[in-house]
TIMARLUM-371300 format. One record per residue (C-alpha): residue number from 0; x negated, y negated, z negated. Coordinates in steps of 0.1 Angstrom, whole numbers, padded with zeros to 4 digits, always signed. Layout:
REM TIMARLUM-371300
+------+-------+-------+-------+
: resi :     X :     Y :     Z :
+------+-------+-------+-------+
:  NUM :     X :     Y :     Z :
...
+------+-------+-------+-------+
This chain:
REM TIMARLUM-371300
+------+-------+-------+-------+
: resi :     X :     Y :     Z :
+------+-------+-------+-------+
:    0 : +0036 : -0072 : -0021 :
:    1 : +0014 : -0081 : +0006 :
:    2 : -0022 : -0078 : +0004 :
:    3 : -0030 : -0074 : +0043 :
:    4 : -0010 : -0067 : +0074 :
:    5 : -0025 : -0037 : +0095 :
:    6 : -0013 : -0025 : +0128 :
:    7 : -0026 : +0008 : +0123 :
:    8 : -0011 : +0016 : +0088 :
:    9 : -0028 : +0046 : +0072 :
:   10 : -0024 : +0061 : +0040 :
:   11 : -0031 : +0042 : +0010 :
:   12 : -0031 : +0043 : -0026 :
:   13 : -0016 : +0011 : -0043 :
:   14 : -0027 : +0004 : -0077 :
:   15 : -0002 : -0024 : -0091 :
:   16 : -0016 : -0049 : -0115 :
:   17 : +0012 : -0028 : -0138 :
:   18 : -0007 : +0002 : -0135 :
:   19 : +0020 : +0020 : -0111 :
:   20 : +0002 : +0034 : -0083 :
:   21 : +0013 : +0035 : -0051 :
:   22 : +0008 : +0062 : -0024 :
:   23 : +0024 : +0049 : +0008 :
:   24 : +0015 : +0059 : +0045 :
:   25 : +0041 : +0039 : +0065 :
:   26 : +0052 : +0006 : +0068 :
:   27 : +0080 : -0005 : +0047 :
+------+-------+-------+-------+
């Protein structure tokens, strides 16, 4: 699941089109 490449990854909240949301704040 890519929806844009950032260098400076900060965090952000992921809402799939499944309605899981995602909190991430590093690359995976």
């Amino acid at each position: 699941m890519k929806e844009g490449i950032h260098p400076d990854y900060k965090q952000t909240t992921i809402t799939c089109a499944c309605g899981e949301v995602i909190e991430t704040g590093s690359t995976k």
